[in-house]
C-alpha positions as protocol buffer text, in pm:
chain_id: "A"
residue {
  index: 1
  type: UNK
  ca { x: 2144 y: 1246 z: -35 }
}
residue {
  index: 2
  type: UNK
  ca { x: 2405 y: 1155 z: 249 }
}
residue {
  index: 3
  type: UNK
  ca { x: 2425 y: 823 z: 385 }
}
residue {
  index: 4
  type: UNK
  ca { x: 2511 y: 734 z: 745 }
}
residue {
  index: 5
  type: UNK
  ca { x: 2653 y: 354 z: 734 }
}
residue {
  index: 6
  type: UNK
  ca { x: 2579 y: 144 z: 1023 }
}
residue {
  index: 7
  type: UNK
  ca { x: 2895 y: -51 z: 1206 }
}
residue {
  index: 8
  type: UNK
  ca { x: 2804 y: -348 z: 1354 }
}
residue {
  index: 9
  type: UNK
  ca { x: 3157 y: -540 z: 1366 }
}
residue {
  index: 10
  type: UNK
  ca { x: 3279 y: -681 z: 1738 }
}
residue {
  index: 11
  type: UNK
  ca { x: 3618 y: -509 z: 1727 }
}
residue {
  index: 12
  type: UNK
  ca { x: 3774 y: -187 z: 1723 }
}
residue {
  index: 13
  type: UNK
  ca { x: 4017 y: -320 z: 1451 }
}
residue {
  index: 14
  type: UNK
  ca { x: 3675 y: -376 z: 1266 }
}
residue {
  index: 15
  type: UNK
  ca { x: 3541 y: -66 z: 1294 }
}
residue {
  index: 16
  type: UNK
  ca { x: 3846 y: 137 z: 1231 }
}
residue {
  index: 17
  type: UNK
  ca { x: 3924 y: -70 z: 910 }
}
residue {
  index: 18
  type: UNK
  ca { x: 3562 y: -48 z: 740 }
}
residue {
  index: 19
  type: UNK
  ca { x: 3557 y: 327 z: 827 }
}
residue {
  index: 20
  type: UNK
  ca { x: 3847 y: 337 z: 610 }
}
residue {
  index: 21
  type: UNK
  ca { x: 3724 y: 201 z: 329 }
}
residue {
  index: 22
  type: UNK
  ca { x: 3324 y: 324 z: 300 }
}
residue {
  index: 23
  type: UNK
  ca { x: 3271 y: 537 z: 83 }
}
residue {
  index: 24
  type: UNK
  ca { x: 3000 y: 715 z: 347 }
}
residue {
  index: 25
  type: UNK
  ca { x: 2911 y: 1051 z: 472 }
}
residue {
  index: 26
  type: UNK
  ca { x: 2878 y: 932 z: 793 }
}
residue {
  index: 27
  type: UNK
  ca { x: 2877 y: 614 z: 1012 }
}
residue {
  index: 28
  type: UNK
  ca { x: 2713 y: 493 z: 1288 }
}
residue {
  index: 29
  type: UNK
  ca { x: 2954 y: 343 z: 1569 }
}
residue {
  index: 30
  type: UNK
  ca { x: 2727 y: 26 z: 1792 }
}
residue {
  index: 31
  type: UNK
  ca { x: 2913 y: 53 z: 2006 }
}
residue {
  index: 32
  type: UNK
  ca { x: 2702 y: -236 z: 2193 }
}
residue {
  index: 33
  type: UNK
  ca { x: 2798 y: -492 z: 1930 }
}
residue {
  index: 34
  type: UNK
  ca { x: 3173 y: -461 z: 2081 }
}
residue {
  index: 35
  type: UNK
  ca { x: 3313 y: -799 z: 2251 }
}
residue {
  index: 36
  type: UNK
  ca { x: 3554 y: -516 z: 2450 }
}
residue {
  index: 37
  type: UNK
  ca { x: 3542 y: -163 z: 2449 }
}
residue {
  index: 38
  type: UNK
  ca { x: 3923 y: -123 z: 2596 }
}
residue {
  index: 39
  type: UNK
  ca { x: 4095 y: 124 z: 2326 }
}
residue {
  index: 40
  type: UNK
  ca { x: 3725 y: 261 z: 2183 }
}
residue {
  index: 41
  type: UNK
  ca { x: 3867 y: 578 z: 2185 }
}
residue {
  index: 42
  type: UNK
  ca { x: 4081 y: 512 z: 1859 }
}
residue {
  index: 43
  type: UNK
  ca { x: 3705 y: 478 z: 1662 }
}
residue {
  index: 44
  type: UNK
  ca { x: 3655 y: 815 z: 1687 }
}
residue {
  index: 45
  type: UNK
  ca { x: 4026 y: 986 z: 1645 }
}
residue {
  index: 46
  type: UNK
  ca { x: 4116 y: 788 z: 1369 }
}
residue {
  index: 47
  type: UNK
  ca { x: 3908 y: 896 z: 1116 }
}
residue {
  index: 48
  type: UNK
  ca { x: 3780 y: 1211 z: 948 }
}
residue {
  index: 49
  type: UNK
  ca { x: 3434 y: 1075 z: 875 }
}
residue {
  index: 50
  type: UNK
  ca { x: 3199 y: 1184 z: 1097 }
}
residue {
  index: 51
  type: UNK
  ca { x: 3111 y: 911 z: 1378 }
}
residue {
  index: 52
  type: UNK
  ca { x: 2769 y: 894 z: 1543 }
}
residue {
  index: 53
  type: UNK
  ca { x: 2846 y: 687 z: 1890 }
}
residue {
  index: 54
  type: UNK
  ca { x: 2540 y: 478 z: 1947 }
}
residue {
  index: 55
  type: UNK
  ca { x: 2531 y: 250 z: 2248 }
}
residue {
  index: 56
  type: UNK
  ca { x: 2218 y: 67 z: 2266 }
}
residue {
  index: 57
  type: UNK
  ca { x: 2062 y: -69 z: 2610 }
}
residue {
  index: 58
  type: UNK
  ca { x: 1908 y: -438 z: 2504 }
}
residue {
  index: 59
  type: UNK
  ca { x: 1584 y: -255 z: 2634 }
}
residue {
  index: 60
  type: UNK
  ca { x: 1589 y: -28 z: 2334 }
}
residue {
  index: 61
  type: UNK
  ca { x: 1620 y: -308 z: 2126 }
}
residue {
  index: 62
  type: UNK
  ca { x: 2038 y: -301 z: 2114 }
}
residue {
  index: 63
  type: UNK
  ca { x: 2257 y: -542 z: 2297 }
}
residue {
  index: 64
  type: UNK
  ca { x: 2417 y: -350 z: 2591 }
}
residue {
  index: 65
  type: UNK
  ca { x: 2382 y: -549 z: 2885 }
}
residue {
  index: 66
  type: UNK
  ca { x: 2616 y: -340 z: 3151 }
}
residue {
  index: 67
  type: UNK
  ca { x: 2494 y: -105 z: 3390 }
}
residue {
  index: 68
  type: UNK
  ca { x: 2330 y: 274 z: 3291 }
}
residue {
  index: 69
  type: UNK
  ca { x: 2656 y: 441 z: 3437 }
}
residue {
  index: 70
  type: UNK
  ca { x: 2870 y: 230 z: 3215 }
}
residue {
  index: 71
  type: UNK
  ca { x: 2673 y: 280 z: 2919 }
}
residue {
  index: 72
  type: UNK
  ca { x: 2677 y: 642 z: 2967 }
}
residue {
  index: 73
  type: UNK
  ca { x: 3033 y: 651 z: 3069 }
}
residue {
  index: 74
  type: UNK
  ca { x: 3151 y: 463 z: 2713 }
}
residue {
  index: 75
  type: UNK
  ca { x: 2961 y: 717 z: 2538 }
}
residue {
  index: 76
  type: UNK
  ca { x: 3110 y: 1005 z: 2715 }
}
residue {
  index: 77
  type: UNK
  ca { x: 3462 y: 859 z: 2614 }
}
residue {
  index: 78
  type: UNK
  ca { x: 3308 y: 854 z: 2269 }
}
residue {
  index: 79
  type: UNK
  ca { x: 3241 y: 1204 z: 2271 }
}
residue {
  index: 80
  type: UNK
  ca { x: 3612 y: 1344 z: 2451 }
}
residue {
  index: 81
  type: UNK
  ca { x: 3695 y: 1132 z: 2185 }
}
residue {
  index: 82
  type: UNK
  ca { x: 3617 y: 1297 z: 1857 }
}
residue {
  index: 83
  type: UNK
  ca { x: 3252 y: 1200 z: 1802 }
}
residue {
  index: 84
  type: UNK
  ca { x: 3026 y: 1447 z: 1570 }
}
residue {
  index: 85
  type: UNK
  ca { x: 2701 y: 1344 z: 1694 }
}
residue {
  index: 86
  type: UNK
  ca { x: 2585 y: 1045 z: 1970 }
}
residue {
  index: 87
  type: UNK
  ca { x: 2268 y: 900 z: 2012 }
}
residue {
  index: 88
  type: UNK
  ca { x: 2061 y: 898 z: 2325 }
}
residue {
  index: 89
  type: UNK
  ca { x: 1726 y: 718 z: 2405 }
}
residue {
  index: 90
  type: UNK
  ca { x: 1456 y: 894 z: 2481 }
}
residue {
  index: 91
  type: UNK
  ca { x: 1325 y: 707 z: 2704 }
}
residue {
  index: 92
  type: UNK
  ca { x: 1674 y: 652 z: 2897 }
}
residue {
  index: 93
  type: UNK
  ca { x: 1663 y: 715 z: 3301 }
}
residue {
  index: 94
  type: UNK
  ca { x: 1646 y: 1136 z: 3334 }
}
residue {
  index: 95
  type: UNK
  ca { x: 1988 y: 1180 z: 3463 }
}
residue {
  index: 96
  type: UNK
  ca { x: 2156 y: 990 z: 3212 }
}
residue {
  index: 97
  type: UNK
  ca { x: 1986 y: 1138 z: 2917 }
}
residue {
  index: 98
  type: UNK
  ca { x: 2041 y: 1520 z: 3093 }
}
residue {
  index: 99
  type: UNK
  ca { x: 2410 y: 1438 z: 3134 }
}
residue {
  index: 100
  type: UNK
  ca { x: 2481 y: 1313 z: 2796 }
}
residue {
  index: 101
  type: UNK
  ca { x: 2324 y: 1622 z: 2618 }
}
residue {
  index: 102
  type: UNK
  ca { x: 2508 y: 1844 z: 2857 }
}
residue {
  index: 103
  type: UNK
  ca { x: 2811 y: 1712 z: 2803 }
}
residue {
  index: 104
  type: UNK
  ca { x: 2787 y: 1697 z: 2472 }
}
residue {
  index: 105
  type: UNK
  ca { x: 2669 y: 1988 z: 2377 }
}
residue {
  index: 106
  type: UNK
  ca { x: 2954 y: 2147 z: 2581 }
}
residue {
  index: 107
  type: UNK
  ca { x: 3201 y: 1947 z: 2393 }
}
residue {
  index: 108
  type: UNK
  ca { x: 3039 y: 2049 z: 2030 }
}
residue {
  index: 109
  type: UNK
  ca { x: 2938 y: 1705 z: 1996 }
}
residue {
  index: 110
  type: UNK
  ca { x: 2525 y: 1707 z: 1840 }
}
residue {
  index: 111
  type: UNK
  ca { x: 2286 y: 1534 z: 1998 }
}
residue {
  index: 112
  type: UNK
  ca { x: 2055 y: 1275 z: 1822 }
}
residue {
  index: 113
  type: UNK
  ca { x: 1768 y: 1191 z: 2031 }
}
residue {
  index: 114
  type: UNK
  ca { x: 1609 y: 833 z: 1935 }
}
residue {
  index: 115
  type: UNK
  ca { x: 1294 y: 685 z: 1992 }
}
residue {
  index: 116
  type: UNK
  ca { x: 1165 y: 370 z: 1852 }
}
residue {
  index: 117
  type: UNK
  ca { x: 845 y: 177 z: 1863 }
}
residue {
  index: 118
  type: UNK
  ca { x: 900 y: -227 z: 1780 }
}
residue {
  index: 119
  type: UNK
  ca { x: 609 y: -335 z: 1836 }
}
residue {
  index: 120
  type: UNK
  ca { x: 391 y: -131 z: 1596 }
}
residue {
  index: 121
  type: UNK
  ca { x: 309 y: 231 z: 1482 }
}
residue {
  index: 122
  type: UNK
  ca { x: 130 y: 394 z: 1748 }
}
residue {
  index: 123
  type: UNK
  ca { x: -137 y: 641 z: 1608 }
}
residue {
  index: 124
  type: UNK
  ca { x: -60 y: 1021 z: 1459 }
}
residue {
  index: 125
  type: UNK
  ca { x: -146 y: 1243 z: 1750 }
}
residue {
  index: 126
  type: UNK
  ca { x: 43 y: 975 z: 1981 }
}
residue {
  index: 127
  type: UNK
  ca { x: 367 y: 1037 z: 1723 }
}
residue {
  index: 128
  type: UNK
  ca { x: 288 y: 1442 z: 1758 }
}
residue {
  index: 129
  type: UNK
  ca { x: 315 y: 1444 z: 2125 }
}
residue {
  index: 130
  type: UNK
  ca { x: 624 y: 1256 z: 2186 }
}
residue {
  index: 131
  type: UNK
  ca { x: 824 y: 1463 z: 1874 }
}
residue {
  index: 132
  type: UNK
  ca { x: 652 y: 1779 z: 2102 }
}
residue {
  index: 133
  type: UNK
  ca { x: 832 y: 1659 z: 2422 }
}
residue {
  index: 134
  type: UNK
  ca { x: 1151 y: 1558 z: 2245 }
}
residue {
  index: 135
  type: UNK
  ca { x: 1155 y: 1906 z: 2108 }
}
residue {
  index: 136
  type: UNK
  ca { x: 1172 y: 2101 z: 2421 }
}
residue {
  index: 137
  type: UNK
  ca { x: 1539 y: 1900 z: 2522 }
}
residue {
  index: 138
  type: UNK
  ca { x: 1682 y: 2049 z: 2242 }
}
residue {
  index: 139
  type: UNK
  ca { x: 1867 y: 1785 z: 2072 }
}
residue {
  index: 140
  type: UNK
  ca { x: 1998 y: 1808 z: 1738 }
}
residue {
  index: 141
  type: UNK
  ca { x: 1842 y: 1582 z: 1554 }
}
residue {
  index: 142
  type: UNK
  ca { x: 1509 y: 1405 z: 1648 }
}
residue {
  index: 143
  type: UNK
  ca { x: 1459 y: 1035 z: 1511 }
}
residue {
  index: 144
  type: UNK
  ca { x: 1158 y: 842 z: 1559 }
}
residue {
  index: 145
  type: UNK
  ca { x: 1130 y: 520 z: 1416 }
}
residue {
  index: 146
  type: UNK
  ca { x: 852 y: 267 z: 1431 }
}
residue {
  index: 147
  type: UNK
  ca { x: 766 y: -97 z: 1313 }
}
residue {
  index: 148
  type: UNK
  ca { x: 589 y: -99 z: 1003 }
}
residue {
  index: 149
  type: UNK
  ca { x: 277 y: -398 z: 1039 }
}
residue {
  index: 150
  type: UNK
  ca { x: 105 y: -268 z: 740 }
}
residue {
  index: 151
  type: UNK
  ca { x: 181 y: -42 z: 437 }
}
residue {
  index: 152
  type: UNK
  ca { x: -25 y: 248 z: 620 }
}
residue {
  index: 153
  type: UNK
  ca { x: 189 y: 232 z: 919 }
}
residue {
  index: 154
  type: UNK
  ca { x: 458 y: 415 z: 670 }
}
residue {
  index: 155
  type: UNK
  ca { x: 210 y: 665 z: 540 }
}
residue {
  index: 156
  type: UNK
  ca { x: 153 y: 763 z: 917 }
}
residue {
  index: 157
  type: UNK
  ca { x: 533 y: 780 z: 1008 }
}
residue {
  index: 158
  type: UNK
  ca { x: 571 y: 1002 z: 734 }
}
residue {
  index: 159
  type: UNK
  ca { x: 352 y: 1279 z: 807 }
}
residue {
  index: 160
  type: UNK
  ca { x: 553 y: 1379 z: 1082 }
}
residue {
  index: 161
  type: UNK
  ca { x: 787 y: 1529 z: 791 }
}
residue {
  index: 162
  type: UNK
  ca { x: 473 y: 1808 z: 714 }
}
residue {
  index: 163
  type: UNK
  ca { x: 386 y: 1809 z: 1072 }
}
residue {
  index: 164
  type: UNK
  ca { x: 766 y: 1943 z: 1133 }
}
residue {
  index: 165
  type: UNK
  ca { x: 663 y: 2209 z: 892 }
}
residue {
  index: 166
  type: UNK
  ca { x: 597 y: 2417 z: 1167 }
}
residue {
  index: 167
  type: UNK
  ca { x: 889 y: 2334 z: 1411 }
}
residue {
  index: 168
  type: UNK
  ca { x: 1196 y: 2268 z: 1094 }
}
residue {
  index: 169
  type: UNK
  ca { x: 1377 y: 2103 z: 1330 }
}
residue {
  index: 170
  type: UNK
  ca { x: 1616 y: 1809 z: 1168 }
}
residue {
  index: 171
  type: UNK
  ca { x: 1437 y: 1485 z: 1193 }
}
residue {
  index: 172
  type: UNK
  ca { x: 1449 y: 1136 z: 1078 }
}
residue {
  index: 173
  type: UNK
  ca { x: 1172 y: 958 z: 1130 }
}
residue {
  index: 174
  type: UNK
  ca { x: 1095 y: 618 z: 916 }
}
residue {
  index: 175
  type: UNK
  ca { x: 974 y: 227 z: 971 }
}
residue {
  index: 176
  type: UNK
  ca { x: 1138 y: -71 z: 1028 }
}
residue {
  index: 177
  type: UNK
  ca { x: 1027 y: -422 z: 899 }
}
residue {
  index: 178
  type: UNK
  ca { x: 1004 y: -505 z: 557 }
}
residue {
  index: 179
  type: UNK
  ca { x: 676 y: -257 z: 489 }
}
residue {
  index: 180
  type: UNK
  ca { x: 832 y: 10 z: 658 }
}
residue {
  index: 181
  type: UNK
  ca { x: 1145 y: -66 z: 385 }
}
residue {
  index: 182
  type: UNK
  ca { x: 1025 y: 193 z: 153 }
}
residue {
  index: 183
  type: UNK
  ca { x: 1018 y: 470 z: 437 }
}
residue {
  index: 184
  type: UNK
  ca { x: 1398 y: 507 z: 450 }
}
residue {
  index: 185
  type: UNK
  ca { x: 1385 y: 577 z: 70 }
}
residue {
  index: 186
  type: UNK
  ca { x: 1134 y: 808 z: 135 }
}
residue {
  index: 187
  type: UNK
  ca { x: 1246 y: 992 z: 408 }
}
residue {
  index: 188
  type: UNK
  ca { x: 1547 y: 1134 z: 275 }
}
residue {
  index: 189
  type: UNK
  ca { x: 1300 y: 1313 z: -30 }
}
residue {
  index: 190
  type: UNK
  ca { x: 1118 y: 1437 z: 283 }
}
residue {
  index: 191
  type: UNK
  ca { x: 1349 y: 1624 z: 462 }
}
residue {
  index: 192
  type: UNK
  ca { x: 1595 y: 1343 z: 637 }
}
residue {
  index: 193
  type: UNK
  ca { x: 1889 y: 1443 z: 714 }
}
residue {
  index: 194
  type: UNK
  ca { x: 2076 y: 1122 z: 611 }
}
residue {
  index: 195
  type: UNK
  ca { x: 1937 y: 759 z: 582 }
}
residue {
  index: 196
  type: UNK
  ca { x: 2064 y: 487 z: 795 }
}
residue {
  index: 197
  type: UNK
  ca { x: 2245 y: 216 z: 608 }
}
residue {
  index: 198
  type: UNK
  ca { x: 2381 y: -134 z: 668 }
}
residue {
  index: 199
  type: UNK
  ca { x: 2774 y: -169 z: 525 }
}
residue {
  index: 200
  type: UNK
  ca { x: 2640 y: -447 z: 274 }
}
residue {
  index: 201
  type: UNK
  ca { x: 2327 y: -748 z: 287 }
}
residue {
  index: 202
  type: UNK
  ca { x: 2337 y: -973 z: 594 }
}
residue {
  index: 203
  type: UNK
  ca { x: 2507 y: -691 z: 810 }
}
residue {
  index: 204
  type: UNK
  ca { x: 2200 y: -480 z: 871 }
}
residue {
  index: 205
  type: UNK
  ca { x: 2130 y: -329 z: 1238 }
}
residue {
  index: 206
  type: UNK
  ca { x: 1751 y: -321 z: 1198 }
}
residue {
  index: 207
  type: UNK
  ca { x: 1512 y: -520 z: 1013 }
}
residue {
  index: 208
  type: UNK
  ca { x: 1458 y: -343 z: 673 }
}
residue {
  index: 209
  type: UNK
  ca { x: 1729 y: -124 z: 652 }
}
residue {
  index: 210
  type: UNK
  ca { x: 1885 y: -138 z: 295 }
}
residue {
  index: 211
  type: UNK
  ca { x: 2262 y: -178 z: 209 }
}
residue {
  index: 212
  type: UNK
  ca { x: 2475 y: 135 z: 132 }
}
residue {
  index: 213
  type: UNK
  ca { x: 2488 y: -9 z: -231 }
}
residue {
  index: 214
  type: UNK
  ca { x: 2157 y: -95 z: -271 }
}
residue {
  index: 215
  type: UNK
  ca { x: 2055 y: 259 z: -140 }
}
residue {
  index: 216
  type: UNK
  ca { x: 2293 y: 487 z: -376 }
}
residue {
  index: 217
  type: UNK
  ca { x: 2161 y: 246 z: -646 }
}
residue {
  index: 218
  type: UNK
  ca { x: 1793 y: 364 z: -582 }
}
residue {
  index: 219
  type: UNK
  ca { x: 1894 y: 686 z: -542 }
}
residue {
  index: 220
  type: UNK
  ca { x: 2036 y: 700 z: -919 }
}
residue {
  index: 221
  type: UNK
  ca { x: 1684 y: 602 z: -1020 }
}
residue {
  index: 222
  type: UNK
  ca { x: 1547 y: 923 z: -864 }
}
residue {
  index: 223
  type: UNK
  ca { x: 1860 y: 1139 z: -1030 }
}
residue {
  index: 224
  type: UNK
  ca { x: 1772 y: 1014 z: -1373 }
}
């Protein structure tokens, strides 16, 4: 199983420091939890861990406020930067999502493409048909997440992980909230290819998601 750990922090010195000392196959870099961005280039070229650069428009649930262009342009500086994968919205403004994929597929950076539902789990076929248009912009790695408002709002999350039978593309798809928890445990026996982790309790980026310690201690319970 290979955990991607979630920084949060509101420095660079922050970042750089807990990269240093998880023990994680990959982190996530919010980049929209930073009080300034000047120097966000050392995030990414200081490290051998793989770094996911995330920037998050407060639309999308994250805390960007600036404008598209500068969301778009930190990212890019991510990316020049060193960064193995970054993460674009699906539902960000054409141009910017076109120009990030482009540009990062040109630098060798992979391409997550997110889309996430907080108000609810919208219904199977509804899930089908947006992981079929996500498909065609070739990403890398397709993640869907929705909110969990009852325990069968996970079941139906899930079955996109037999639906992809036919497409084996990589995708993570999961719940948030506290019924959705068990999801991101499940997901990874499904087919994820990593599960999203906070760096310990209180520091989580989405509601549910389970601490890197708490996760590799579940984990065990499945190895045994």
């Amino acid at each position: 199983m290979r955990f991607c750990v979630s920084l949060r922090y509101s420095s660079i010195d922050d970042c750089i420091t807990s990269i240093e000392r998880l023990d994680a196959d990959l982190v996530e870099h919010r980049i929209d939890f930073l009080e300034c961005t000047k120097g966000i280039e050392e995030v990414y070229s200081s490290t051998h861990v793989p770094v996911i650069a995330t920037n998050r428009p407060i639309r999308e649930g994250g805390h960007f406020a600036g404008s598209e262009r500068n969301r778009i342009s930190l990212l890019r500086a991510a990316i020049s930067s060193g960064a193995s994968f970054v993460d674009i919205e699906y539902e960000s403004p054409m141009w910017s999502r076109s120009s990030i994929i482009d540009y990062a597929h040109d630098a060798g950076c992979g391409v997550i493409l997110s889309k996430h539902y907080f108000e609810g789990t919208p219904p199977f076929e509804y899930l089908k048909g947006t992981m079929e248009d996500m498909i065609s912009l070739a990403p890398d790695i397709i993640k869907i997440v929705t909110f969990a408002k009852r325990i069968d709002d996970g079941h139906r999350i899930l079955r996109l992980y037999s639906y992809n039978q036919k497409h084996k593309c990589d995708l993570i798809a999961f719940s948030m909230g506290f019924l959705g928890t068990y999801t991101r445990i499940l997901s990874t026996l499904f087919g994820a290819p990593f599960a999203y982790v906070a760096t310990n309790s209180g520091n989580e980026t989405a509601p549910g998601q389970l601490s890197l310690p708490e996760m590799k201690e579940i984990m065990e319970v499945f190895n045994t």
